[in-house]
DSSP file (Angstrom, degrees, kcal/mol; ACC not computed):
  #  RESIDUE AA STRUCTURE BP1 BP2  ACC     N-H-->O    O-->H-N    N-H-->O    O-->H-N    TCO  KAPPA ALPHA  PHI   PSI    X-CA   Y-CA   Z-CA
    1    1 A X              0   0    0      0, 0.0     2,-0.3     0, 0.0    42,-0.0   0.000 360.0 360.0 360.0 138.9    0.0    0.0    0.0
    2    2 A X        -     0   0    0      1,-0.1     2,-0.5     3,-0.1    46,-0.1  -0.583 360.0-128.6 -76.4 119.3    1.1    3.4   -1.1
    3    3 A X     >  -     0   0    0     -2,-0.3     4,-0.9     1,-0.1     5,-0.4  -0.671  15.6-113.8-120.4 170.0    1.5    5.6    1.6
    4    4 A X  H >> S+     0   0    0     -2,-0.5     4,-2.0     1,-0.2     3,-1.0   0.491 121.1  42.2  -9.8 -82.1    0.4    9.3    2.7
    5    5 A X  H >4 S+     0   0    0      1,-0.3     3,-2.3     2,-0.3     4,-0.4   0.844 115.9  52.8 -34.9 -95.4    4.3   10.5    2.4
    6    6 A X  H >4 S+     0   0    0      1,-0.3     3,-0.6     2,-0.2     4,-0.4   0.557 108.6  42.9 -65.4 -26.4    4.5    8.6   -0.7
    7    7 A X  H XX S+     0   0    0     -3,-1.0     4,-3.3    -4,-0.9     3,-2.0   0.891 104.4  63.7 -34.4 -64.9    1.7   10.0   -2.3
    8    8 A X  T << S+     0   0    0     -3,-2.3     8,-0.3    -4,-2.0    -1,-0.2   0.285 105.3  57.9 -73.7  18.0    2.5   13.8   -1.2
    9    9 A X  T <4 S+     0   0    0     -3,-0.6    -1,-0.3    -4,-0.4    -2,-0.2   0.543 107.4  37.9-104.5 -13.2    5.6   13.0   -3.4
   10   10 A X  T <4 S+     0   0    0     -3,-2.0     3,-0.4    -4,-0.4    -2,-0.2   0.815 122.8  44.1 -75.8 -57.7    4.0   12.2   -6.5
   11   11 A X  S  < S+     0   0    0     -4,-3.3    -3,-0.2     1,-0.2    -4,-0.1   0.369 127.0  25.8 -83.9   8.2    1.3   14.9   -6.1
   12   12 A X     >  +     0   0    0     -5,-0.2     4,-2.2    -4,-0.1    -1,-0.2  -0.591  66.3 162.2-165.7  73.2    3.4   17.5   -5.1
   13   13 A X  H  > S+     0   0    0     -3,-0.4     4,-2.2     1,-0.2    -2,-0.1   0.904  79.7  44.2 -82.4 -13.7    6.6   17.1   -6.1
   14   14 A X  H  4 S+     0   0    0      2,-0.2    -1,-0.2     3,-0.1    -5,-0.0   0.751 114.6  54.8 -91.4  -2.9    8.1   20.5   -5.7
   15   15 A X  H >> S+     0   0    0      2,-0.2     3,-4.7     3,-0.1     4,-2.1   0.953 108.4  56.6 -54.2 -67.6    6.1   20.7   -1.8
   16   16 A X  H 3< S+     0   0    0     -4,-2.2    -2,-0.2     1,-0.4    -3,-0.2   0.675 109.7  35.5 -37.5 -59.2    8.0   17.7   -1.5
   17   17 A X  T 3< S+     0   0    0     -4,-2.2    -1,-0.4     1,-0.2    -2,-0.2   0.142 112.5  60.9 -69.6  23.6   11.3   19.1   -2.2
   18   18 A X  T <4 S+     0   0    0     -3,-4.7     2,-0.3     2,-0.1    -2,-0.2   0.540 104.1  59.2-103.9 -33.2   10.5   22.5   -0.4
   19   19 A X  S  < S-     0   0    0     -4,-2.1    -4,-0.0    -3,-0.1    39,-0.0  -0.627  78.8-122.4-120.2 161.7    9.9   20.7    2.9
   20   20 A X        -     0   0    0     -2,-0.3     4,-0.2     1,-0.1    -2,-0.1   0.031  37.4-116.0 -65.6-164.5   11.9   18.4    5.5
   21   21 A X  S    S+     0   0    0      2,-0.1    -1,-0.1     3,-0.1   -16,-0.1   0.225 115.6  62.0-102.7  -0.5   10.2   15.2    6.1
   22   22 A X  S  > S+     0   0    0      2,-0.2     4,-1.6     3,-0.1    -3,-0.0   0.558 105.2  49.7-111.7  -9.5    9.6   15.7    9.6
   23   23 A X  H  > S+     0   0    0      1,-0.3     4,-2.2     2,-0.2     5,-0.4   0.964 117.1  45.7 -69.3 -34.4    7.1   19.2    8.5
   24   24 A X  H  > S+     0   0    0      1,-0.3     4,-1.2    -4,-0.2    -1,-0.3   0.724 106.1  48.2 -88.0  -2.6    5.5   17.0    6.1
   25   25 A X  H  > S+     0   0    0      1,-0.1     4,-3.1     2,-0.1    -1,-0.3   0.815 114.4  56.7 -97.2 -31.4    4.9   13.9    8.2
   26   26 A X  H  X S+     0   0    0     -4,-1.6     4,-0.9     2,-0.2    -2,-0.2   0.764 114.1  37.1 -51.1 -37.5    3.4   17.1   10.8
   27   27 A X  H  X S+     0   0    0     -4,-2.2     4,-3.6     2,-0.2     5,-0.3   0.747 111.6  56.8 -91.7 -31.7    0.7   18.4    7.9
   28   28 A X  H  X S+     0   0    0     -4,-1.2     4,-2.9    -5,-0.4    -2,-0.2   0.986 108.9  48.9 -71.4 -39.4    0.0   14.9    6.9
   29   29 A X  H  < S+     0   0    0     -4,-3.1     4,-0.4     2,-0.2    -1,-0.2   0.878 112.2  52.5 -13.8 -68.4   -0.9   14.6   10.9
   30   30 A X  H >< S+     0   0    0     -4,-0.9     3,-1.6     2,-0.2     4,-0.4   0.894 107.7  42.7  -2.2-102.0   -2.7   17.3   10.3
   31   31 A X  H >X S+     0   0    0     -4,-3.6     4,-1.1     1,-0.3     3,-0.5   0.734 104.4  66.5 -19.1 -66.0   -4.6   16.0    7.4
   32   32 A X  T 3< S+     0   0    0     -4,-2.9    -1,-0.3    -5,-0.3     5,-0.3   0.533  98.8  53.3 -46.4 -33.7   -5.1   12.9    9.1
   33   33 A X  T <4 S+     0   0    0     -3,-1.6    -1,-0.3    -4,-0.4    -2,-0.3   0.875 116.0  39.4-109.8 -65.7   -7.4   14.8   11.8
   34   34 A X  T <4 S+     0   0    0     -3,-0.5     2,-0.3    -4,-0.4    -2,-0.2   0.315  95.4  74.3 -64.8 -10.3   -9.5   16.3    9.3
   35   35 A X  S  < S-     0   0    0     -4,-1.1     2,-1.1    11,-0.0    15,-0.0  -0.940  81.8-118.1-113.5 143.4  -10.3   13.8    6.3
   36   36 A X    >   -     0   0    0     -2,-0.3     3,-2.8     1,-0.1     4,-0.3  -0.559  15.5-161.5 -77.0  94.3  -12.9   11.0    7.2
   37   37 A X  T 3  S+     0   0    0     -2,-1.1    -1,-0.1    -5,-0.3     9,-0.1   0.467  91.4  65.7 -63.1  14.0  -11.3    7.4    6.9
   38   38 A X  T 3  S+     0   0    0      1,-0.1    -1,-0.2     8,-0.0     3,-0.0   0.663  96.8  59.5 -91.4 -23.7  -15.6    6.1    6.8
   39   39 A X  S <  S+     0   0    0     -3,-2.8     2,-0.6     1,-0.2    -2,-0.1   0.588 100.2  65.0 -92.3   6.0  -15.8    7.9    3.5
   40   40 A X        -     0   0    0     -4,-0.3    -1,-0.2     1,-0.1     6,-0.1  -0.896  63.9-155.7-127.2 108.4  -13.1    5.8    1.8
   41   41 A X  S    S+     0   0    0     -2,-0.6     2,-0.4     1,-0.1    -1,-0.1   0.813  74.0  27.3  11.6 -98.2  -13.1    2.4    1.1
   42   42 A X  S  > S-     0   0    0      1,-0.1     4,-1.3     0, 0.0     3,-0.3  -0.887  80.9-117.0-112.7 122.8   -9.8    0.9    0.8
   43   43 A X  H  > S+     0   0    0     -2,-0.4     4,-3.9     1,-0.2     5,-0.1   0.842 111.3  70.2 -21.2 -60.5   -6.9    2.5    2.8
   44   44 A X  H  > S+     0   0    0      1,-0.2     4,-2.1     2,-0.2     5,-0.2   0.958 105.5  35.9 -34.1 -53.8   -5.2    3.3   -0.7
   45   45 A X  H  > S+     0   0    0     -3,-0.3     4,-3.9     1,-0.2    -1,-0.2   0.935 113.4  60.2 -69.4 -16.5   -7.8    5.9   -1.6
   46   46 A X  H  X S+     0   0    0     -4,-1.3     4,-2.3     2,-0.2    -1,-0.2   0.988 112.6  42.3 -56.6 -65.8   -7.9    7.1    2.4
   47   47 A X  H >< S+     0   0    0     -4,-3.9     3,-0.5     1,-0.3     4,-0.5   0.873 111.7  52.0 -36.3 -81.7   -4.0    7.8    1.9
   48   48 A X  H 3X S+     0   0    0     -4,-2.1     4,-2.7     1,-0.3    -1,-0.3   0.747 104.4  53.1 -39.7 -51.0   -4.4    9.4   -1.3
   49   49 A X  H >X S+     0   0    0     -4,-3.9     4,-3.1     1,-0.2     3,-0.6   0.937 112.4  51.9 -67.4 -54.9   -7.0   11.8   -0.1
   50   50 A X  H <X S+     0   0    0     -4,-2.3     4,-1.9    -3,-0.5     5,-0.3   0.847 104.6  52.5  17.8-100.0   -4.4   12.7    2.8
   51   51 A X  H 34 S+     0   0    0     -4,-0.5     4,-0.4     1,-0.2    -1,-0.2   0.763 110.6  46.4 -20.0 -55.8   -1.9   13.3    0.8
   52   52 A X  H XX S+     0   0    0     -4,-2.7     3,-1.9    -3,-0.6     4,-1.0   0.976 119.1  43.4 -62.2 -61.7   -4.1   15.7   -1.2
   53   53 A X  H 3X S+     0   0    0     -4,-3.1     4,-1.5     1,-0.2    -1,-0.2   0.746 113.0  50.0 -28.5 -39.9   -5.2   17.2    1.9
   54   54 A X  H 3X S+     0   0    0     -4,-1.9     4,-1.2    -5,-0.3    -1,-0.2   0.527 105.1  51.6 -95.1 -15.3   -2.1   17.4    3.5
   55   55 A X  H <> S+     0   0    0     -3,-1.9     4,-0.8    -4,-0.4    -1,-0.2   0.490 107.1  62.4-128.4   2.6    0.0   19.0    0.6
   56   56 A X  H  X S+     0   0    0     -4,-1.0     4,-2.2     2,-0.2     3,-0.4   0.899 104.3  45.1 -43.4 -61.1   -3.1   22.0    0.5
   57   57 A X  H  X S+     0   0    0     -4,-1.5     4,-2.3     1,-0.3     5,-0.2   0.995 118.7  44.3 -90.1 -67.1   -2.3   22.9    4.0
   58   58 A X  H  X S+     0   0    0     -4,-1.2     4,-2.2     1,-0.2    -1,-0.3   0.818 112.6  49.2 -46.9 -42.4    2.0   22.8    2.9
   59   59 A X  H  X S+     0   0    0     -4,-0.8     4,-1.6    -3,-0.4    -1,-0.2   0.986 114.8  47.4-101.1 -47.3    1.4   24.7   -0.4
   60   60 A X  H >< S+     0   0    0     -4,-2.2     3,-1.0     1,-0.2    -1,-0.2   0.926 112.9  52.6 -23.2 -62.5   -0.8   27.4    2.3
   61   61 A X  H 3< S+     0   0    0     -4,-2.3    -2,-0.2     1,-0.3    -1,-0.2   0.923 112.1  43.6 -44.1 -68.2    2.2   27.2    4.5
   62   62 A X  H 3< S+     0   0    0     -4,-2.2    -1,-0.3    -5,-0.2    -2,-0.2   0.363  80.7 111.2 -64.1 -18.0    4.4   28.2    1.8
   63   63 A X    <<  -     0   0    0     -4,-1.6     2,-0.4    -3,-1.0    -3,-0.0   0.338  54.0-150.4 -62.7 178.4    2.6   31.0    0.1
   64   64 A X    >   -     0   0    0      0, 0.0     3,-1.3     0, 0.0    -1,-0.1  -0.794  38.7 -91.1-159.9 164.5    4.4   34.6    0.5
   65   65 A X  G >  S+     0   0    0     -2,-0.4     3,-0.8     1,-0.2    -2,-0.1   0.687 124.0  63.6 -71.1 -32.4    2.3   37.7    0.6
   66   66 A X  G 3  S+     0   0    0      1,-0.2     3,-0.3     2,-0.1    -1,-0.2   0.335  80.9  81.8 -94.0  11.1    2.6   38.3   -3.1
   67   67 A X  G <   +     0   0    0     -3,-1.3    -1,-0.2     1,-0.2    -2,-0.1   0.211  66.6 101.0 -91.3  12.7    0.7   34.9   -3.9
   68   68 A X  S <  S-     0   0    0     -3,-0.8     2,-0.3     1,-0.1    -1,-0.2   0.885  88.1-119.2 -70.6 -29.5   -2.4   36.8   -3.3
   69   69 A X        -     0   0    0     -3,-0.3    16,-0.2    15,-0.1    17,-0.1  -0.355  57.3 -29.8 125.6-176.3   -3.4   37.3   -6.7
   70   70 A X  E     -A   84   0A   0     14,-1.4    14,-6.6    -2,-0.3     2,-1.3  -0.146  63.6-110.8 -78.9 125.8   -3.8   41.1   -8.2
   71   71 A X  E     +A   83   0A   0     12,-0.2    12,-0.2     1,-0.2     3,-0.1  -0.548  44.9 169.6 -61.7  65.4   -4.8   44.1   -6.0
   72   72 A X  E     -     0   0A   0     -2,-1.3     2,-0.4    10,-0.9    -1,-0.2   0.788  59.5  -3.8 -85.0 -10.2   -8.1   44.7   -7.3
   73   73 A X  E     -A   82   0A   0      9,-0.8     9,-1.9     2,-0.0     2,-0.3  -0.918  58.9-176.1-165.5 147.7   -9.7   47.2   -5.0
   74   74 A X  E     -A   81   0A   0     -2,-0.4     2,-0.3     7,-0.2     7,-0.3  -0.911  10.2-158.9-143.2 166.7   -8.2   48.8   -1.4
   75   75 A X  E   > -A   80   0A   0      5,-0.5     5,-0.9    -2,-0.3    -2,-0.0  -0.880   5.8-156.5-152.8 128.1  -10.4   51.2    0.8
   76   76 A X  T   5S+     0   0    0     -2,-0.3     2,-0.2     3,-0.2     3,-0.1   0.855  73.6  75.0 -53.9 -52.6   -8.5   53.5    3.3
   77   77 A X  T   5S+     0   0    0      1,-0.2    -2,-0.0     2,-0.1     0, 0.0  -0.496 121.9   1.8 -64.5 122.9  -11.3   54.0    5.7
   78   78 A X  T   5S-     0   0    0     -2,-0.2    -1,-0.2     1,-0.1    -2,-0.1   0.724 113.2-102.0  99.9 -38.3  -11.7   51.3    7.5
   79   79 A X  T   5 +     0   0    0      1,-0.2     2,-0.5    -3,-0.1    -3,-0.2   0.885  53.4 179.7  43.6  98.3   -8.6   49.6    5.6
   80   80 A X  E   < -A   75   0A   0     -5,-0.9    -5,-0.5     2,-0.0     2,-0.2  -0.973   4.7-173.5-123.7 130.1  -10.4   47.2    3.0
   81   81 A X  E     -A   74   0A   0     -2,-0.5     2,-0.4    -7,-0.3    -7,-0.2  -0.899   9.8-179.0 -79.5 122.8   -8.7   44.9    0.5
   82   82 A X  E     -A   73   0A   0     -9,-1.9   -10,-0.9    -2,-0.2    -9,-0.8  -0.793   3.6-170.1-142.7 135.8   -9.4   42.7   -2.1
   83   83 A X  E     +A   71   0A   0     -2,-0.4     8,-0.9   -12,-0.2     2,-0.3  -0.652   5.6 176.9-124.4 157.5   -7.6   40.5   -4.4
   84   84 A X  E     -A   70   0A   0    -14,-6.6   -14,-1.4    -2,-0.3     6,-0.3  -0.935  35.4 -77.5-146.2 163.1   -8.2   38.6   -7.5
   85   85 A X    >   -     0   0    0     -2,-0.3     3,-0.9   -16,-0.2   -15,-0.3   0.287  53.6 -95.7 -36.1-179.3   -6.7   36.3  -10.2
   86   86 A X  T 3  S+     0   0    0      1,-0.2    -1,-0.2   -17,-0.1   -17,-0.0   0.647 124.0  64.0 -69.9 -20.2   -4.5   37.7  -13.1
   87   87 A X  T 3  S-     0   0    0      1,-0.1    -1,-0.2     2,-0.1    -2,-0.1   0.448 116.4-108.4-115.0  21.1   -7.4   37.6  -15.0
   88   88 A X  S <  S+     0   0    0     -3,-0.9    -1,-0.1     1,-0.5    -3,-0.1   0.002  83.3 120.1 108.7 -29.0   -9.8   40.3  -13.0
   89   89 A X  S    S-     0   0    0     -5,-0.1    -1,-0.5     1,-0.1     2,-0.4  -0.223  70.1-113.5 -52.1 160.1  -12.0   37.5  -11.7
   90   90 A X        -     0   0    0     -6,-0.3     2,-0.4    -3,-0.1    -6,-0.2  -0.835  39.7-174.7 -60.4 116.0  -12.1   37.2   -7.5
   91   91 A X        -     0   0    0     -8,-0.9     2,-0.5    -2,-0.4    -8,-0.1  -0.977  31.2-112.2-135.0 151.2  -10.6   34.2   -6.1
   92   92 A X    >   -     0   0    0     -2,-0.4     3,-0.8     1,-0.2    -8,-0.0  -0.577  17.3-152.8 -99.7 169.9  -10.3   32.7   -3.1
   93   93 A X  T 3  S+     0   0    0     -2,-0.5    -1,-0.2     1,-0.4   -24,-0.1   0.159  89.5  60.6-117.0  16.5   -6.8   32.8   -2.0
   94   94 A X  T 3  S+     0   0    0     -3,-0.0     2,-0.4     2,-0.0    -1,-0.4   0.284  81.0  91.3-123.6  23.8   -7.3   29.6    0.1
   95   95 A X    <   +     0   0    0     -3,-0.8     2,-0.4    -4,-0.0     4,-0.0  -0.929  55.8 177.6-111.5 136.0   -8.2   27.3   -2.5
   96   96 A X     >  -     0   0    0     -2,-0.4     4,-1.2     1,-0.1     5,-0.2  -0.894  47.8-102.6-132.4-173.0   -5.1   25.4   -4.2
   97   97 A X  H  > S+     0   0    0     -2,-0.4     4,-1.8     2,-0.2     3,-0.1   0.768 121.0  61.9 -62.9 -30.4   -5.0   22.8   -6.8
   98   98 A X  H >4 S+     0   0    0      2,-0.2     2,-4.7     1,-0.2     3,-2.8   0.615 109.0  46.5 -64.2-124.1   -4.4   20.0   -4.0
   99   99 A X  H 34 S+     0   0    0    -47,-0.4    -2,-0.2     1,-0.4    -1,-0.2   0.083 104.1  53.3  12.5 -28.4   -7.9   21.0   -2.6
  100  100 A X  H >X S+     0   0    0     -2,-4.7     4,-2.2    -4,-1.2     3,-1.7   0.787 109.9  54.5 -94.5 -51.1   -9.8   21.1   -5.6
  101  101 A X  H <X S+     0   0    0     -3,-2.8     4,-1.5    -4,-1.8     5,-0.4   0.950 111.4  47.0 -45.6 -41.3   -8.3   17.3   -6.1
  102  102 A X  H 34 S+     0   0    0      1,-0.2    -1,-0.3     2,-0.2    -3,-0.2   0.451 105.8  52.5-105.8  25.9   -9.6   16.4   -2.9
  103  103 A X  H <> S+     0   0    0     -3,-1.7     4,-5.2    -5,-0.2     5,-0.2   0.783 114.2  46.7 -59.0 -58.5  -12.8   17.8   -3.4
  104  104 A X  H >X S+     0   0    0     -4,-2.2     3,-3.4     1,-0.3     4,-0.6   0.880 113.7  47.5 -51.7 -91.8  -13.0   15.7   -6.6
  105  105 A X  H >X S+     0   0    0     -4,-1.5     4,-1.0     1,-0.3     3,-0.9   0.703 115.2  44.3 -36.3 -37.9  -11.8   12.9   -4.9
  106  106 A X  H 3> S+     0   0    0     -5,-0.4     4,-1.2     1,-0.2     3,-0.4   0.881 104.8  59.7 -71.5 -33.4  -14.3   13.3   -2.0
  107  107 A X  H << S+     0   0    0     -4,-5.2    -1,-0.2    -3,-3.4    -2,-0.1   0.808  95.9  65.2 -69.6  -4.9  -17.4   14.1   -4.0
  108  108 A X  H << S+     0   0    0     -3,-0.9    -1,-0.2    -4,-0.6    -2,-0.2   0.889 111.8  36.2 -86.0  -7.6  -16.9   10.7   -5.7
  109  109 A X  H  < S+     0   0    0     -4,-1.0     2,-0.5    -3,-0.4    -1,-0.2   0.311  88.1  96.5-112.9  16.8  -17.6    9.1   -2.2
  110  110 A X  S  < S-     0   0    0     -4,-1.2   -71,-0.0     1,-0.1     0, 0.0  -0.878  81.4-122.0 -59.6 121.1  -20.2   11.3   -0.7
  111  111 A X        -     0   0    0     -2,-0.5     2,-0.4     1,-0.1    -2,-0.1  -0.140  21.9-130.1 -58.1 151.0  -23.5    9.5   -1.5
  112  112 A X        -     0   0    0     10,-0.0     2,-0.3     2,-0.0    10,-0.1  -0.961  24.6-152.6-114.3 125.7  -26.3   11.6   -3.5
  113  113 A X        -     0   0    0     -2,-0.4     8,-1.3     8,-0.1     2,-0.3  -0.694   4.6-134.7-132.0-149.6  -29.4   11.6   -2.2
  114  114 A X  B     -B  120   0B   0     -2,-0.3     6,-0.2     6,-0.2     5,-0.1  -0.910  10.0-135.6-176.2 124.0  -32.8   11.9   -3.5
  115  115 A X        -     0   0    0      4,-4.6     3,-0.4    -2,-0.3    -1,-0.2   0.013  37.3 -95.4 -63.1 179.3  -36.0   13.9   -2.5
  116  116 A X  S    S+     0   0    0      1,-0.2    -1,-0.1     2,-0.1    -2,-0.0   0.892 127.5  50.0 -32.6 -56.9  -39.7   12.5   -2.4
  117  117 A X  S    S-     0   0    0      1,-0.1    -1,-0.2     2,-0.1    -2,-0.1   0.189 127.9 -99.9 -99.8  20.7  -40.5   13.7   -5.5
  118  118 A X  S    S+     0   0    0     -3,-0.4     2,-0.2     1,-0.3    -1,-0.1   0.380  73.9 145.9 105.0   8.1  -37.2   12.1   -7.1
  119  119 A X        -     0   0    0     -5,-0.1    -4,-4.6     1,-0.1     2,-0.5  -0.539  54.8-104.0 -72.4 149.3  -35.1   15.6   -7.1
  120  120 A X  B     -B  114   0B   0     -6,-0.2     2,-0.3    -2,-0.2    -6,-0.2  -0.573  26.2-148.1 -67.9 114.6  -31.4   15.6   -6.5
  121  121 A X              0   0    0     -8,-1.3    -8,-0.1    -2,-0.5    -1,-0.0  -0.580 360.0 360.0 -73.1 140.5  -30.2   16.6   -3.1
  122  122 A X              0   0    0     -2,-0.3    -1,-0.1   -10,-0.1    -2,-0.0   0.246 360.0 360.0-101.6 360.0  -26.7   18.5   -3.2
């Protein structure tokens, strides 16, 4: 079986070299605390989704002030900020590419389930 750590080295291979082994075995901890081993089968996918988890919360860690995306509107009064992608949109500037995988991965094992009257519950 493939595990957490070996995973966060596949899917994140420049986290992977950014960080010691003892930070990442600390986020995967982490990780570990917050995704739900009932929603996952088989250990393999449990890991994976870990991993995925786990190398969100490192790429967070890692971020520098200027990963916010583009200054699109500041306020004095008050001091308000807000920033958005390169391309003018609003994003939020906690979502990374790990996180959107383990959404994916998580939505394929949340059950859907179905009103009375045969509509789809979300």
């Amino acid at each position: 079986m493939t595990t957490s750590l070996e995973w966060l080295a596949d899917i994140a291979p420049s986290i992977n070299a950014a960080c010691t082994t003892d930070k990442k075995n600390r986020f995967i901890a982490m990780a570990v605390d917050e995704v739900d081993s009932a929603l996952f089968g088989d250990s393999s996918k449990y890991a994976m989704a870990v991993a995925y988890y786990a190398a969100h919360l490192l790429a967070l860690s890692l971020r520098d002030d200027n990963s916010r995306g583009v200054l699109t509107m500041e306020k004095e009064g008050d001091l308000q900020r807000s920033y958005g992608g390169g391309n003018g949109n609003n994003v939020d500037v906690n979502t990374t590419q790990y996180l959107d995988s383990y959404n994916r991965l998580l939505k394929g094992r949340v059950p859907t389930f179905y009103m009375q009257d045969g509509s789809k519950s979300n």
